[in-house]
C-alpha positions in Angstrom: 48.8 32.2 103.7 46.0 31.3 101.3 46.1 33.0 97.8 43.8 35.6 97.4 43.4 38.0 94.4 45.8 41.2 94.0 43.2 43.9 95.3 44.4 47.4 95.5 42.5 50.8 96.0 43.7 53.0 92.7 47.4 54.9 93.6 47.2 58.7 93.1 51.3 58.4 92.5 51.0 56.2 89.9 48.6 57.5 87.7 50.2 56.9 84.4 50.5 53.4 85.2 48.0 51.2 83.3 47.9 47.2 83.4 46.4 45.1 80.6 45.0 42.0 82.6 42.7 39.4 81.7 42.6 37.8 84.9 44.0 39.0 87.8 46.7 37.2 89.6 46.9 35.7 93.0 48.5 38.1 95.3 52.6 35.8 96.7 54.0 37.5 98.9 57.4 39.1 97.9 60.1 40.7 99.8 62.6 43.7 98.9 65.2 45.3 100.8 65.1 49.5 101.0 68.8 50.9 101.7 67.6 54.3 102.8 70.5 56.3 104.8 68.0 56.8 107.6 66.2 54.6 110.0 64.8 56.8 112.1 62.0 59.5 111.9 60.9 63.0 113.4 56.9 62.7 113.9 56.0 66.4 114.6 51.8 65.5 114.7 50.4 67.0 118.1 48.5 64.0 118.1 51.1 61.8 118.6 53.0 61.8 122.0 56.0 60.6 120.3 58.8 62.6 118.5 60.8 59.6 116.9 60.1 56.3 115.7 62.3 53.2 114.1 60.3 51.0 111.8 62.8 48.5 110.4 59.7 46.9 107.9 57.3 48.8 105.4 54.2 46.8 104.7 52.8 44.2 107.2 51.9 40.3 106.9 49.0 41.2 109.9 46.9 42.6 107.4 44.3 44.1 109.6 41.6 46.2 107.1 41.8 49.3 109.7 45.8 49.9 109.3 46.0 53.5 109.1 49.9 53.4 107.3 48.4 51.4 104.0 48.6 55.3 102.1 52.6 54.9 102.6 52.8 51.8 100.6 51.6 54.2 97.9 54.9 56.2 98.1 57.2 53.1 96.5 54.8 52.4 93.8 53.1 49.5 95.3 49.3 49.2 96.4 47.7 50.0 99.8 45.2 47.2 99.6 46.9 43.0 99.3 50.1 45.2 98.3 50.3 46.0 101.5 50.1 42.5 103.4 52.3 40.5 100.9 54.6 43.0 99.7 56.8 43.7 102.3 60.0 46.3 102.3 62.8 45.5 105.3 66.0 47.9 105.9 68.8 45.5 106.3 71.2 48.0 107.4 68.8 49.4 110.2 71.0 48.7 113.0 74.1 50.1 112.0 72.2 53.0 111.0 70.6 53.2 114.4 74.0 53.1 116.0 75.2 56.2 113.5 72.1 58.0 114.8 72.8 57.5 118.4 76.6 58.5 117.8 75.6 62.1 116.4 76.3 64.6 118.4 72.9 66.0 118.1 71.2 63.1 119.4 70.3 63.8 122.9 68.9 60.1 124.3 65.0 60.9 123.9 62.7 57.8 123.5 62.6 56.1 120.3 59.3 54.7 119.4 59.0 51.0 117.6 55.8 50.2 115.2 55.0 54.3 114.3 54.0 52.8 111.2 54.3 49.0 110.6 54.3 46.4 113.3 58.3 46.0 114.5 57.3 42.3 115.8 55.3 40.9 112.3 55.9 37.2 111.5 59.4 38.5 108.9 61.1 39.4 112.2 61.1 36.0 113.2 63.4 35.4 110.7 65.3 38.6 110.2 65.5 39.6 113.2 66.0 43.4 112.5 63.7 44.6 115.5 65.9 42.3 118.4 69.2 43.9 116.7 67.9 47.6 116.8 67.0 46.7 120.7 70.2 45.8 121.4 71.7 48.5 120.1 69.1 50.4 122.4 70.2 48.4 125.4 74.2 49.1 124.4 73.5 53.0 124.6 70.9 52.7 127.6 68.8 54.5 125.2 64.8 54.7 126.2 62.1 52.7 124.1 58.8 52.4 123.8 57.1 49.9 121.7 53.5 49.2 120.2 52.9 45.6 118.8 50.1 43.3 118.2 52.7 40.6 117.8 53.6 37.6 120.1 56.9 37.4 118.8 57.5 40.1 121.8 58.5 37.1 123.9 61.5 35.7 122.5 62.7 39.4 123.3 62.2 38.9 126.9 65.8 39.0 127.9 66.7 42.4 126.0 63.5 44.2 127.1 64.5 43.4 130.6 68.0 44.7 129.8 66.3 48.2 128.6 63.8 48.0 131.4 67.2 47.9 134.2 69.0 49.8 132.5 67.5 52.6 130.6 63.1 52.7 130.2 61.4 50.5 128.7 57.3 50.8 127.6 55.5 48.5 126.2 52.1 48.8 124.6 50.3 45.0 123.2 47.7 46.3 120.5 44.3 44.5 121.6 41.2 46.5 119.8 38.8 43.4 120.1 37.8 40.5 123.0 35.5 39.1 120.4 37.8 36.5 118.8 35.5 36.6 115.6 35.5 39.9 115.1 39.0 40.0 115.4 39.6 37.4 112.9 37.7 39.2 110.9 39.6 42.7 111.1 43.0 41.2 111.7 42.8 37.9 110.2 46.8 37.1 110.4 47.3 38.6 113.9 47.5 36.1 117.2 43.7 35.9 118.7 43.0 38.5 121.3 42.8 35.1 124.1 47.0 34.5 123.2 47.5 38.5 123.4 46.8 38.3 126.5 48.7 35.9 127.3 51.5 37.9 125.9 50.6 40.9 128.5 51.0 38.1 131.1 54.5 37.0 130.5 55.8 40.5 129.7 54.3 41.6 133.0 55.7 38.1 135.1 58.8 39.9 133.6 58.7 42.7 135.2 58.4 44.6 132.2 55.4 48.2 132.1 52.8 46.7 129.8 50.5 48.9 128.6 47.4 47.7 126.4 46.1 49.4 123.5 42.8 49.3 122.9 43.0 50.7 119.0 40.9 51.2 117.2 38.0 51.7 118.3 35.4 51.0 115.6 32.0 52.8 116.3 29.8 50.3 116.3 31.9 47.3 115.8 34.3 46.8 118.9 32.9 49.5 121.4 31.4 47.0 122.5 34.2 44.9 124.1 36.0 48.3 125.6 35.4 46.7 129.3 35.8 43.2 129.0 39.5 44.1 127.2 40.4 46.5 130.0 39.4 44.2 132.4 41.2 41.1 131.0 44.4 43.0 130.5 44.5 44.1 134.0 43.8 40.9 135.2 46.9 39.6 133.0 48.5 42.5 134.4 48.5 45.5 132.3 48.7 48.5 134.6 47.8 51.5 131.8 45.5 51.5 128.8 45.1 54.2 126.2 42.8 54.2 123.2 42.4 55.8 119.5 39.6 56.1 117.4 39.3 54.7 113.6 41.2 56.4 111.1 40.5 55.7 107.8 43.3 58.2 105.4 42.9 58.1 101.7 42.5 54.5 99.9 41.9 53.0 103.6 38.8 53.8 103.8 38.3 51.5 100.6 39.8 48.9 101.7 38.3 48.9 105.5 34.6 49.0 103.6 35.1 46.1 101.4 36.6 43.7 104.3 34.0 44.9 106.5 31.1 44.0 104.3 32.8 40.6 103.1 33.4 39.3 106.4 30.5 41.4 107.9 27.8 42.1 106.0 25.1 42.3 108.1 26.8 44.8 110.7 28.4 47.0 108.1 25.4 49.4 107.7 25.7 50.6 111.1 29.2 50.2 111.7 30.2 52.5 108.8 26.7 55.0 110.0 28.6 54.9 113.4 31.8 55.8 112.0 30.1 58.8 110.0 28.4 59.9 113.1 32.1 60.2 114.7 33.4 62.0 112.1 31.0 64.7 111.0 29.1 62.7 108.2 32.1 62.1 107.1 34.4 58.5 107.1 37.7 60.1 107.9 38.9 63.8 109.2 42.3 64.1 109.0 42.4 67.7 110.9 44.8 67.2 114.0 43.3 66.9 117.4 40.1 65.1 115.9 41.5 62.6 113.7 42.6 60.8 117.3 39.4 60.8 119.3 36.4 62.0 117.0 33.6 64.6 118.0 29.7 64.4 118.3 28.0 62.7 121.0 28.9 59.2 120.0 32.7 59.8 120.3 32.2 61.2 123.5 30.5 58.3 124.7 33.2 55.9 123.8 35.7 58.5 125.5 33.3 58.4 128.7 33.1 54.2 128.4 36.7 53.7 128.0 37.4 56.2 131.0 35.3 54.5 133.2 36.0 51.6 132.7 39.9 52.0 133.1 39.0 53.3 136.0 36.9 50.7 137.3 39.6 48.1 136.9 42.2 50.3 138.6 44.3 51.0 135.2 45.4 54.6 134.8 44.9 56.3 130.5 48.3 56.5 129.5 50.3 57.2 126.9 52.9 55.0 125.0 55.1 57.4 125.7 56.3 59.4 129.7 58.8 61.0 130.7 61.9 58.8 130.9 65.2 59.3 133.0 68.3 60.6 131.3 70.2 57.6 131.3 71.4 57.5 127.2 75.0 56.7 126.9 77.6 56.3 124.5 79.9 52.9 125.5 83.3 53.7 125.6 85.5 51.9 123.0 88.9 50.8 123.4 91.1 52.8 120.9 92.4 51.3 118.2 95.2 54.3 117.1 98.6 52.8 117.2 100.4 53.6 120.4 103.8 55.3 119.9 107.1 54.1 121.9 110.0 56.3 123.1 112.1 53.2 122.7 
């Protein structure tokens, strides 16, 4: 990864921090290990169709400018800007404490969600491996899954996800907001090209695995645009589903999406960010549930009325992450290992 200078949007948690610079240093990236007890979370949004989600990474290497979770890099005292790309947080334990979860009593087999936040399959897991373990663990309580990922690192997975697709439900959802391979370079500049994405949809689907594509964000102004030549691409690859959510831009993101945008694209930024406003009652961001998803005015109802037909056009039905999934959870039975008594 090139060098590039440390470029954070001020932290309202850190306020008292100050930092005497005279020049500022290249963002490395660094890696630290978080030993929280939990590994799993309760999501309680109405606008998310989810109720739990594991996320064995904080931070992401994709470093897409749009990421909507750069506010909770805030929370450990690190930035939400190059903070958030090359200082990256994994749970080394996350396994074992997705197996205590699933041996609760109170857990009741609903579908855990991977990537709520970060991206499960980012270039660390090809080394780590934390996101294949916590699938297996899946797999070995026939627990259901559904996953979001813009990473191609999906495929080495093949052989679990079919495991979880036999035995218990399996969804998954490839992240593909642009068919314009420049602008997506220039939004998600460490992220595969949309053209190898697809590809991705291809095997997963050859597999027999439900593929789902995301088309998300939507940037007003930006990647509308491309709304039918993604659908139609991923249906020919053979996505069967499709679902879409508008730009959010929480807190320091909207910073950070704003100066990306008019580095890498400074004659479209004027309108894009005017679009965006236009979407969100003059406004960048709303953060009001049941808008903050889909937008209002006559603009975001467009894209809703685009998207919708053409999904339908291409024969893919709007779908969630997320359906109703058989009751197939499990606990294995374990051999005992109490010592056995003998009347002789």
């Amino acid at each position: 990864m090139k060098p590039r200078p440390v470029d954070n949007p001020p932290n309202p948690w850190a306020s008292t921090a100050v930092e005497y610079l005279d020049e500022i240093p290249p963002a490395r990236l660094e890696i630290y290990e978080d030993h929280s007890r939990s590994v799993v979370a309760k999501n309680d949004s109405p606008d998310v169709c989810f109720s739990w989600s594991v996320n064995p990474y904080r931070g992401c290497l994709h470093a897409c400018a749009y990421c909507y979770a750069r506010p909770t890099h805030q929370y450990l005292d690190f930035g939400a800007g190059t903070d958030f790309e090359t200082r990256l947080v994994f749970k080394p334990q996350a396994p074992e404490l997705l197996r205590e979860t699933f041996e609760r009593p109170s857990w009741k087999g609903e579908t855990v969600v991977f990537s709520g936040v970060t991206d499960c399959y980012q270039p660390l897991e090809a080394s780590l491996r934390l996101t294949r373990q916590c699938l297996e663990v899946c797999a070995e309580y026939r627990n259901p899954v559904g996953i979001i990922t813009k990473g191609v690192l999906i495929e080495r997975d093949l052989d679990v996800l079919q495991r979880l697709a036999g035995e218990a439900r399996l969804s998954v959802s490839i992240s593909l907001p642009f068919h314009n391979e420049e602008l997506a370079r220039a939004m998600e500049p460490l992220v595969a090209t949309p053209k190898r994405r697809l590809g991705t949809v291809r095997k997963l689907a050859e597999a027999g695995i439900d593929v789902a594509v995301s088309v998300a964000p939507i940037i007003p102004g930006l990647n509308d645009e491309d709304i039918a030549r993604v659908l139609a691409s991923a249906r020919e690859a053979g996505a069967t589903r499709a679902h879409y959510t508008l730009l959010r831009l929480p807190g320091p993101v909207k910073d950070v999406f704003e100066e990306r945008l008019r580095a890498k694209l400074p004659l479209r930024a004027d309108r894009v960010l005017h679009r965006i406003r236009e979407t969100r009652g003059g406004e960048l961001s709303d953060s009001r549930f049941k808008h903050r998803m889909r937008g209002e005015g006559l603009y975001a109802q467009t894209i809703h009325q685009l998207f919708a037909t053409a999904a339908r056009k291409v024969g893919m039905r709007a779908s969630s992450i997320t359906e109703a999934a058989p009751d197939t959870f499990r606990r294995p039975t374990r051999a005992s290992t109490s010592p056995q008594l003998s009347l002789f």
